[in-house]
C-alpha positions as CSV (number, residue, x, y, z in Angstrom):
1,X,47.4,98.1,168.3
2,X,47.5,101.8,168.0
3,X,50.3,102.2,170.7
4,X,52.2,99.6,168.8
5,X,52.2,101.9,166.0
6,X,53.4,104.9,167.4
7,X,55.6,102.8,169.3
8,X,57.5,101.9,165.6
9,X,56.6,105.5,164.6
10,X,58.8,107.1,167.2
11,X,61.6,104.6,168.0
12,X,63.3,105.5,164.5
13,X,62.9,108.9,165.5
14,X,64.9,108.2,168.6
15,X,67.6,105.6,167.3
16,X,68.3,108.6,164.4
17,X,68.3,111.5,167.0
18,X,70.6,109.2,169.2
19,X,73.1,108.8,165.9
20,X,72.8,112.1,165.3
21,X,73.9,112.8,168.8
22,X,76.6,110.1,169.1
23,X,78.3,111.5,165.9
24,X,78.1,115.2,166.9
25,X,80.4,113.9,170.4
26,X,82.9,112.0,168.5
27,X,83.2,115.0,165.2
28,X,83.9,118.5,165.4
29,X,83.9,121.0,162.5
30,X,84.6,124.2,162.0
31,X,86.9,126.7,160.2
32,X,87.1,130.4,159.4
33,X,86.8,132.6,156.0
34,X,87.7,136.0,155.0
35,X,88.0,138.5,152.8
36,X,90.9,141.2,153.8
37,X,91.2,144.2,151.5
38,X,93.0,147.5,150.9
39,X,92.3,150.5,148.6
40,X,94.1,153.7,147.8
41,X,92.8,156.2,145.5
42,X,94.4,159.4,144.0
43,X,93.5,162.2,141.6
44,X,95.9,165.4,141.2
45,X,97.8,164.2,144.1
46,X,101.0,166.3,144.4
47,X,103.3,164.7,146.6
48,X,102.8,161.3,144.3
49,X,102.3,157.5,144.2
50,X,99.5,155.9,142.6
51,X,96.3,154.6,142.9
52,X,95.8,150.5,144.1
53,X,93.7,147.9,145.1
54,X,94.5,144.4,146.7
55,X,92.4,141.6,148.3
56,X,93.5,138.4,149.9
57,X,90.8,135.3,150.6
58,X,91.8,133.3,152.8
59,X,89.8,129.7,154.3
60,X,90.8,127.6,157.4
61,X,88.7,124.5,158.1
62,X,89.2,121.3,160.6
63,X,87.4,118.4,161.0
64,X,88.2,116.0,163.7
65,X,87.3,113.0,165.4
66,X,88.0,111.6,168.8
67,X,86.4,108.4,170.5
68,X,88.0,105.7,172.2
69,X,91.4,105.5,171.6
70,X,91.0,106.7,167.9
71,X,92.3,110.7,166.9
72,X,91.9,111.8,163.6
73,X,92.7,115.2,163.0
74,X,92.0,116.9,159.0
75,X,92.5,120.5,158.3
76,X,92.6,122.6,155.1
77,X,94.2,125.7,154.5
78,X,93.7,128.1,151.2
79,X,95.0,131.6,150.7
80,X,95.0,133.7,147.3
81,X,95.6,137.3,147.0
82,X,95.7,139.8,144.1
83,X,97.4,143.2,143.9
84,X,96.3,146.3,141.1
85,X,98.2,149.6,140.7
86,X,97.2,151.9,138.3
87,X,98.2,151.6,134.8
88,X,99.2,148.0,135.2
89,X,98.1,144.2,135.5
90,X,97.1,142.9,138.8
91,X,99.9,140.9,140.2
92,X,99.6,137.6,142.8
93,X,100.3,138.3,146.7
94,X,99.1,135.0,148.0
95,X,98.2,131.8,146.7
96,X,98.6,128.5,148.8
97,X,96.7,125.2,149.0
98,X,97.8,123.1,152.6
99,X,95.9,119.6,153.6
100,X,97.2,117.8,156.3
101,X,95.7,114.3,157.7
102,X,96.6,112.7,161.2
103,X,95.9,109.6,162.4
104,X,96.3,108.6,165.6
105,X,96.5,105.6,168.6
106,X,96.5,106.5,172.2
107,X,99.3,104.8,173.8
108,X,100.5,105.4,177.1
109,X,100.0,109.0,178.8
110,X,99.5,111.7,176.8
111,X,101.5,109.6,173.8
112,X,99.5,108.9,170.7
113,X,101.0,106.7,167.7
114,X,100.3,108.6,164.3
115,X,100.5,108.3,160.7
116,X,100.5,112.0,158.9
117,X,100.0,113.0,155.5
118,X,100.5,116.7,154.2
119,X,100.2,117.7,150.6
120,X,101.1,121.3,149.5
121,X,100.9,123.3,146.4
122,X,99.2,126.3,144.7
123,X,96.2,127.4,142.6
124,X,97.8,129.7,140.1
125,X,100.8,130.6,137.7
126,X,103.7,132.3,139.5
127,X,105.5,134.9,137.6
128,X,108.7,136.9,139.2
129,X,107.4,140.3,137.8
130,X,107.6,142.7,136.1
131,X,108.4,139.3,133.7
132,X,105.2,138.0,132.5
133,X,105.9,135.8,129.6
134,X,107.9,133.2,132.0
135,X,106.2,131.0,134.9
136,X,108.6,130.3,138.0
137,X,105.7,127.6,139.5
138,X,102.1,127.2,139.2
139,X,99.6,124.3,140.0
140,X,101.6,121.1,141.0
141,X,105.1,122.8,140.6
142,X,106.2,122.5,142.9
143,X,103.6,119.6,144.3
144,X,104.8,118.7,148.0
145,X,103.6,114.8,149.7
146,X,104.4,114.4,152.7
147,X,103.6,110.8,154.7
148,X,105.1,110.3,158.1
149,X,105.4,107.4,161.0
150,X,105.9,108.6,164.7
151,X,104.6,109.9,167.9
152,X,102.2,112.5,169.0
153,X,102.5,114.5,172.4
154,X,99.5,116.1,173.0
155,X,99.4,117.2,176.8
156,X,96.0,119.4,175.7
157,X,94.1,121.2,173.0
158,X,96.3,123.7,172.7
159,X,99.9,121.8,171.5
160,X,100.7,118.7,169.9
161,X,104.3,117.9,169.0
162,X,104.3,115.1,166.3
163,X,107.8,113.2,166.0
164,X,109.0,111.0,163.2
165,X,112.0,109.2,162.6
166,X,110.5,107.2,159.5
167,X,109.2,109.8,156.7
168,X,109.1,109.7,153.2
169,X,108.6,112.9,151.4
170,X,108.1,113.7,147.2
171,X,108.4,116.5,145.4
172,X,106.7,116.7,142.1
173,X,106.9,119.2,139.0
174,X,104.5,118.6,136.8
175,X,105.3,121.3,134.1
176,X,107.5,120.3,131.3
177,X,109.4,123.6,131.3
178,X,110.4,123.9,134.9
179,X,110.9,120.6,135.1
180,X,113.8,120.4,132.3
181,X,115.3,123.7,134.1
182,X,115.3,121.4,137.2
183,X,113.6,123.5,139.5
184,X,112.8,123.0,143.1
185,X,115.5,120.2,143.8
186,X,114.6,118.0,140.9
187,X,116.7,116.4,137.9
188,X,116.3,118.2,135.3
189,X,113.9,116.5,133.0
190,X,112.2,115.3,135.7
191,X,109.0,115.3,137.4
192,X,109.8,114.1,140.8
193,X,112.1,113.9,144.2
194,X,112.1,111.6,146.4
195,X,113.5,112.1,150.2
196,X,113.4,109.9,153.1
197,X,114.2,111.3,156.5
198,X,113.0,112.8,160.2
199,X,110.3,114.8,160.3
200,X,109.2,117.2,163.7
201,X,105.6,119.3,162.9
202,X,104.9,121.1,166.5
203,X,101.2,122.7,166.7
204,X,100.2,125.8,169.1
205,X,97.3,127.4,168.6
206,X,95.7,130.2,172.4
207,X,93.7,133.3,172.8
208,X,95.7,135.6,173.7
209,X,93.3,137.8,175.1
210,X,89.5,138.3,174.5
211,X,89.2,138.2,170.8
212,X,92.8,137.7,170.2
213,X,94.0,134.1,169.1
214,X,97.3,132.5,168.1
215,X,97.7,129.9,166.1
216,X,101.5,128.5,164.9
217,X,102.9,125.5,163.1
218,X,106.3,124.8,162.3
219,X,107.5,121.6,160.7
220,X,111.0,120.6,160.4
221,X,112.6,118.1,157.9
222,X,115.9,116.5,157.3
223,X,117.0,113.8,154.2
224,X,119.2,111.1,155.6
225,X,120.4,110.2,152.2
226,X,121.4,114.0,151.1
227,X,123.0,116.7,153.6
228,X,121.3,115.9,156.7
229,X,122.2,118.7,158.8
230,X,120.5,121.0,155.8
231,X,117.1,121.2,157.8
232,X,113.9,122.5,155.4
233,X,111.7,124.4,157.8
234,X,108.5,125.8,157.5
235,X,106.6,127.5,159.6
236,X,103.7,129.3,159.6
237,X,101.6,132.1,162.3
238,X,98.3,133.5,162.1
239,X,97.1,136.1,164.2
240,X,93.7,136.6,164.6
241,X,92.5,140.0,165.8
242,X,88.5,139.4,166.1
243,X,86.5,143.1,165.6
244,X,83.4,142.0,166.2
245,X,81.0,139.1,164.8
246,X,81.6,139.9,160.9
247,X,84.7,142.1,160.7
248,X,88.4,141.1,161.9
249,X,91.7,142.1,161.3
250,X,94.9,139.2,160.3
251,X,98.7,139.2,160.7
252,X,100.0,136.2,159.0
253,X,103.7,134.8,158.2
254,X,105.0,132.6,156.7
255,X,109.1,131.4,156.6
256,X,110.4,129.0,154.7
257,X,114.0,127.5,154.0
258,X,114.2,124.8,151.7
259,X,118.1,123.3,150.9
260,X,117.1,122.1,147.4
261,X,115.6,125.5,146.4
262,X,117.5,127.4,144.7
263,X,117.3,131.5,144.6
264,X,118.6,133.6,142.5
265,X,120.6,136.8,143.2
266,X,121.1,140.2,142.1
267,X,123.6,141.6,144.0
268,X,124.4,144.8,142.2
269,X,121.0,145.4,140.8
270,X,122.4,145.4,137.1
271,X,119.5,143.0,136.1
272,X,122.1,140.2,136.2
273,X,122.3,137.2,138.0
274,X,125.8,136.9,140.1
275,X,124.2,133.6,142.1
276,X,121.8,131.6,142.7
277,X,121.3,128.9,145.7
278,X,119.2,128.2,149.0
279,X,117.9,131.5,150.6
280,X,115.6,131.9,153.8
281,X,111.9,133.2,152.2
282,X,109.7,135.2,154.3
283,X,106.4,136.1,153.4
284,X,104.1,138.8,155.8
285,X,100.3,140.1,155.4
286,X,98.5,141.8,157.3
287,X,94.9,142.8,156.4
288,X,91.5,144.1,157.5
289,X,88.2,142.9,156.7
290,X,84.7,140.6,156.5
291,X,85.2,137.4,158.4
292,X,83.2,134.3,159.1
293,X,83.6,132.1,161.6
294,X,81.2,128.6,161.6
């Protein structure tokens, strides 16, 4: 009787060490966060400029699953980064919120058929400074939904090149006042777009060399229904310069072009607008600080 009952004692013990271990093969989590800063400081200084501060968060995560024929891939992306001179407010220098979900079906090869979802947006108001008074986006304006049917070419762990010839993709403004001014590509007065058309998202992500890694995503995007040959791109790369277990230095860009986005132009610098209409944006930090990697 008493090795029965440390028989039943320890076979939970097992069966949940057993789960345990079965779930750890088919997950795998992990992610990155840091805190990149810069300061300058001046008192009498005769040759000029002024003191400033600035520091930029930024969090990477993944969570993936793989067993069988079954991929699921999950990452989340968030950046937001403030800016203070002397004598004046602090301004925004980064501020992004990126999910993206991919199912996936081995097929033949190195072929697996995938669904993708990718929503995009932002955490904070927007403001084209030194004007303060009126927001150019903030939260959920612009809102971007993504959801895609296709093909995923993964020869490795390193690259994947997702195809889709069947993709739906919405744009939402949420705020009353942008959305009457009609801003990022939709009616005025209203608070969404809809697109349907081919999407291409290539992933490449190496160490470059020992505590150097590369990571780059570009996705592609053309409407059938509205100037097909306008491709949006987007596409981002992170540099990763590892210093040692807590401190690390980043280089990150970002480009975007975006046919229903419309810019506007200065040309002579006389605080009038001459134009306004679709313009490549480029975005580039580069920052040292704490890092954690788990």
């Amino acid at each position: 009787m008493k090795k029965l009952l440390i028989l039943l004692m320890v076979l939970p013990l097992v069966g949940f060490s057993q789960a345990e271990s079965d779930s750890t093969k088919v997950w795998k989590f992990g992610g990155n966060a840091s805190i990149n800063f810069s300061q300058v400081s001046l008192s009498n200084w005769a040759a000029g400029g002024k003191s400033s501060a600035s520091g930029t968060f930024l969090f990477n995560s993944f969570a993936n699953y793989q067993k069988g024929k079954i991929s699921w891939e999950n990452s989340l992306d968030l950046g937001y980064g403030l800016m203070k001179e002397e004598d004046s407010q602090s301004v925004k220098t980064d501020d992004k919120i990126d999910f993206s979900s991919k199912f996936g079906l081995k097929g033949k090869g190195k072929i697996f058929y995938s669904a993708l979802f990718n929503f995009r947006t932002q955490m904070a108001d927007g403001f084209k400074y030194p004007d303060r008074d009126n927001r150019i986006s903030t939260f959920m304006a612009p809102g971007y939904f993504t959801l895609a049917l296709g093909a995923d070419y993964k020869p490795n762990d390193k690259f994947s090149l997702f195809v889709s010839p069947m993709t739906g993709k919405m744009t939402v403004v949420t705020d009353d006042v942008l959305s009457d001014e009609g801003a990022f590509g939709v009616d005025p007065g209203k608070k969404s777009r809809g697109e349907m058309g081919a999407f291409l998202k290539a992933q490449f992500k190496t160490t470059v060399v020992e505590n150097v890694s590369l990571e780059t995503k570009l996705d592609l995007f053309s409407n059938y229904l509205d100037t097909p040959q306008n491709i949006d791109i987007h596409w981002d790369i992170l540099l990763n310069m590892k210093i040692n277990d807590y401190l690390s230095a980043n280089l990150i860009t970002n480009l975007i072009y975006d046919d229903d986005v419309s810019i506007a132009i200065d040309k002579d610098g006389d605080g009038v607008i001459d134009e306004k209409g679709p313009r490549v944006q480029f975005k580039e930090l580069f920052g040292v600080g704490l890092s954690f990697k788990f």
